[in-house]
C-alpha positions as CSV (number, residue, x, y, z in Angstrom):
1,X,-38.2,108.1,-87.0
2,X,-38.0,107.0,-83.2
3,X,-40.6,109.5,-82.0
4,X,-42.9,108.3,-85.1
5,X,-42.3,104.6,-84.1
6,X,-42.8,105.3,-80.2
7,X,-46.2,107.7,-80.7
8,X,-47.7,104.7,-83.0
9,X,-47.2,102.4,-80.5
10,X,-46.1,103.1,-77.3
11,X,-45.4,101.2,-74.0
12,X,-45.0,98.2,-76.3
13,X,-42.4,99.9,-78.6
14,X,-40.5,101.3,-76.1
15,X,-40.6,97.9,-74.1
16,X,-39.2,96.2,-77.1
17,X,-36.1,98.7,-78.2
18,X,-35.0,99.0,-74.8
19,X,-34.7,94.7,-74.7
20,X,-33.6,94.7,-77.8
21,X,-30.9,97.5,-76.8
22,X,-30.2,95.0,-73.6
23,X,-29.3,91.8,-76.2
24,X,-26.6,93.8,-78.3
25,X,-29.6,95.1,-80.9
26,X,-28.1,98.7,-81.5
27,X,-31.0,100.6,-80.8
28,X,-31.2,103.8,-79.1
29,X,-31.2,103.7,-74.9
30,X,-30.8,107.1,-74.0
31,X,-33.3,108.6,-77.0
32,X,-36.1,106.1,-76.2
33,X,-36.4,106.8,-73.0
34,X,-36.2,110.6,-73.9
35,X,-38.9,110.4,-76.3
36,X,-41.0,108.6,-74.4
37,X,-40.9,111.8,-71.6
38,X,-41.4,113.7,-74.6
39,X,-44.9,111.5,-75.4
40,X,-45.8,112.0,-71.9
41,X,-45.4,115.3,-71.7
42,X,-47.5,115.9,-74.9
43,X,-50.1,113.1,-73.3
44,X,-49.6,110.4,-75.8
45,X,-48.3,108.6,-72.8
46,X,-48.6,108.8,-68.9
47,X,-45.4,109.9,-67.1
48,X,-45.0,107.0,-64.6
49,X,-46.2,103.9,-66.7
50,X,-43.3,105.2,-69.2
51,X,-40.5,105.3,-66.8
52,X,-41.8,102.1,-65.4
53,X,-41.7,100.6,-68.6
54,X,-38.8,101.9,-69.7
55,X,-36.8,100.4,-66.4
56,X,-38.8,97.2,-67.2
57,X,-37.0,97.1,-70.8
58,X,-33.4,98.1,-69.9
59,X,-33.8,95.6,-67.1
60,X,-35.0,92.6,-68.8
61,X,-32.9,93.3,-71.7
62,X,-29.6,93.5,-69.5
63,X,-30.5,90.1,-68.3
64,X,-31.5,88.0,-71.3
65,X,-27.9,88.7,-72.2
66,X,-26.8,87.6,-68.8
67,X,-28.7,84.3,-69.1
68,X,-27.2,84.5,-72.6
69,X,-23.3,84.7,-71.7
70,X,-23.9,82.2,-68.9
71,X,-25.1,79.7,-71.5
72,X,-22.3,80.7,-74.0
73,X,-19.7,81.1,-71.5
74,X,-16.9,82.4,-73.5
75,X,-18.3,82.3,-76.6
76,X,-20.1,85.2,-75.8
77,X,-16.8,87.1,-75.5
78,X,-15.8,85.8,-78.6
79,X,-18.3,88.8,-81.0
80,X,-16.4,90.8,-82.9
81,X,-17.9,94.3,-81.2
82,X,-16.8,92.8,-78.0
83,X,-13.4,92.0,-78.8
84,X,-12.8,95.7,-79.7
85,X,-13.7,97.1,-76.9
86,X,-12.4,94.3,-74.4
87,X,-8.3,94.8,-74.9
88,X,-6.4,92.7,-72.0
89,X,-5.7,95.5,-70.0
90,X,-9.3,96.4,-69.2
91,X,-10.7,92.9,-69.6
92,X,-8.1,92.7,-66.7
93,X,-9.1,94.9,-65.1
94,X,-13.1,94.1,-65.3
95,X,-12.2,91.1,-63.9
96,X,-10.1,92.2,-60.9
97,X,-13.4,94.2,-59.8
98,X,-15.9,92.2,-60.1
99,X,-13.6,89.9,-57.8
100,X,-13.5,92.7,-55.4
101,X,-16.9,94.3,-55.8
102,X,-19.2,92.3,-58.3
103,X,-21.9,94.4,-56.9
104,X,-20.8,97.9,-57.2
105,X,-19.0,96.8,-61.0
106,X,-22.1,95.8,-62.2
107,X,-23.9,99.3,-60.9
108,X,-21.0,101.2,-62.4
109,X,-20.8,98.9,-66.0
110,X,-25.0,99.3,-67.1
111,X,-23.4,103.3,-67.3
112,X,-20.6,102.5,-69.6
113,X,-22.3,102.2,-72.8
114,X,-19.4,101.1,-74.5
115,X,-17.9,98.7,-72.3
116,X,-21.3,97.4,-70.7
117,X,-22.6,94.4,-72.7
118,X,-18.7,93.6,-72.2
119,X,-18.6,93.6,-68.5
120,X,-21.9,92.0,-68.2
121,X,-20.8,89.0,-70.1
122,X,-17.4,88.9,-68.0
123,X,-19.7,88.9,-65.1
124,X,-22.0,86.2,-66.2
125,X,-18.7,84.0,-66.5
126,X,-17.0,84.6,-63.7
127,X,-19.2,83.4,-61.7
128,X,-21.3,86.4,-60.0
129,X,-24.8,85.0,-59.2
130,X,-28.2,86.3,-60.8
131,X,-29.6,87.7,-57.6
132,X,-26.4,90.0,-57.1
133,X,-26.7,91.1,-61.0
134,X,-30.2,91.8,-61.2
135,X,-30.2,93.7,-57.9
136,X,-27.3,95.9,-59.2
137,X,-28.3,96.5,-62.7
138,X,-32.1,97.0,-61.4
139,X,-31.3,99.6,-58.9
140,X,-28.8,101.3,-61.5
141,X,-31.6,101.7,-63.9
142,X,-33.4,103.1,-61.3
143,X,-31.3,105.9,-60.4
144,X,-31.1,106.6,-64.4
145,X,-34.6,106.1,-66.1
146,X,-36.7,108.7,-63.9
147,X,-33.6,111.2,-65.1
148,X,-33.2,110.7,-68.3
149,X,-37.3,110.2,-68.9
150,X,-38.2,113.3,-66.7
151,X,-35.4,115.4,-68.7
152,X,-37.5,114.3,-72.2
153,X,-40.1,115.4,-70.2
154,X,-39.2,118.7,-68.9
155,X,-37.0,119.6,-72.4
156,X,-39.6,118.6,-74.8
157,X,-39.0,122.0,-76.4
158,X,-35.3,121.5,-76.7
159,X,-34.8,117.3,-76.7
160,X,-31.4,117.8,-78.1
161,X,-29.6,119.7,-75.3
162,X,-31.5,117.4,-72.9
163,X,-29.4,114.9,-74.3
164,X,-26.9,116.3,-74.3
165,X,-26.7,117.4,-70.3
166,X,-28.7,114.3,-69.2
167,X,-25.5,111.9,-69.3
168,X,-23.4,114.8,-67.3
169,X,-26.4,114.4,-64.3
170,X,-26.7,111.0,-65.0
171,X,-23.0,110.6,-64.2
172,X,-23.1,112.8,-61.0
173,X,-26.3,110.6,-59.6
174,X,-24.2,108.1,-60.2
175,X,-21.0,108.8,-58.6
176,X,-23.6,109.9,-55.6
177,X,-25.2,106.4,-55.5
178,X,-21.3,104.4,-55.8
179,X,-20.0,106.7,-52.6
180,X,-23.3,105.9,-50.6
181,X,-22.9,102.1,-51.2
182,X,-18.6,102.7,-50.4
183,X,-19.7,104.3,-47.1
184,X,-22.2,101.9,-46.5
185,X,-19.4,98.9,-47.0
186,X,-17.0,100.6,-45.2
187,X,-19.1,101.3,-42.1
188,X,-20.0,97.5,-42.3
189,X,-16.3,96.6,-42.6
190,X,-15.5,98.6,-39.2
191,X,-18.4,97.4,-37.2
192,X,-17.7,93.6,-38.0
193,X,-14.0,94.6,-37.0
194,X,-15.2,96.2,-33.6
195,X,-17.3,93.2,-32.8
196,X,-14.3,91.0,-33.7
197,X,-11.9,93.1,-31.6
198,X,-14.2,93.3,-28.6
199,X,-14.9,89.2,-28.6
200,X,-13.8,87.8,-25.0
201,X,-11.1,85.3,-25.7
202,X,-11.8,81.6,-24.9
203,X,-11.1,80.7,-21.5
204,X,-8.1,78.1,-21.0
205,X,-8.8,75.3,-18.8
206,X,-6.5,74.3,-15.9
């Protein structure tokens, strides 16, 4: 029905399901953007523009319900699907890292399908700003879309072991990206302590 839906219309369709998916909508993420390679490999669609548009989509879509749960504040906690998944513990936990590392929790979270619109919402009311959200989910998708669209692409023949072994890459390209932005922090982190170590010390006057 997807595939049907996609081929009749496209950029457009897949544009509009991946928003929707962003908002709470329960459409399919992962299939879209799998049937979409699919299209492009049997040249319904053109390889690039669909990964382009997909990551346009999933972006968008992740911050409409940003913009959203800032406006709500928490209200938006408050849906029922939300409350499910969001026991103290791990709402306590969410919390605790996006004090730490709103960055890097935001990254991690658009990968956690069921906890994501979740810690998205925690992170539009706690304060972490638009700029640091929209880089972090928009490089995130970036890591994931070419994947998941070029596996559609590749597997058209077998689409559902692609999706099966996309989230398993998905996951390792993942944990790649998270221990290049650690390093990065933590080589950051020395440096500014070297420069502080090495400061003279202010002169006393007689």
């Amino acid at each position: 029905m997807i595939e049907t839906f996609l081929s009749r219309y496209g950029y457009l369709a897949a544009f509009g399901l991946l928003v929707g998916a962003g908002v709470g909508v329960p459409f399919p993420e992962e299939p879209t953007q799998l049937v979409m390679g699919v299209l492009a490999q049997r040249g319904l669609v053109s390889l690039v523009p669909a990964m382009a548009t997909c990551w346009a989509g999933i972006v968008v879509g992740d911050f409409l319900w940003f913009l959203l749960a800032q406006r709500l504040g928490p209200l938006a906690l408050e849906r029922t699907v939300l409350r499910k998944v969001l026991t103290p513990p791990r709402r306590a936990r969410i919390e605790a890292h996006l004090a730490r590392r709103a960055f890097l929790t935001v990254l991690i979270s658009r990968h956690l399908s069921g906890l994501r619109l979740a810690a998205f919402a925690l992170a539009a009311t706690h304060g972490v700003r638009r700029r640091t959200f929209l880089l972090a989910d928009g490089l995130s998708a970036l890591v994931s879309v070419p994947l998941v669209v070029s596996a559609g692409y590749l597997g058209a023949d077998h689409l559902s072991r692609a999706r099966s072994e996309v989230r398993t890459v998905e996951l390792v390209i993942l944990g790649l990206v998270v221990a290049g932005v650690l390093a990065m922090l933590i080589v950051r982190r020395l440096r500014r302590s070297r420069a502080s170590g090495e400061a003279p010390a202010p002169r006393r006057e007689a």
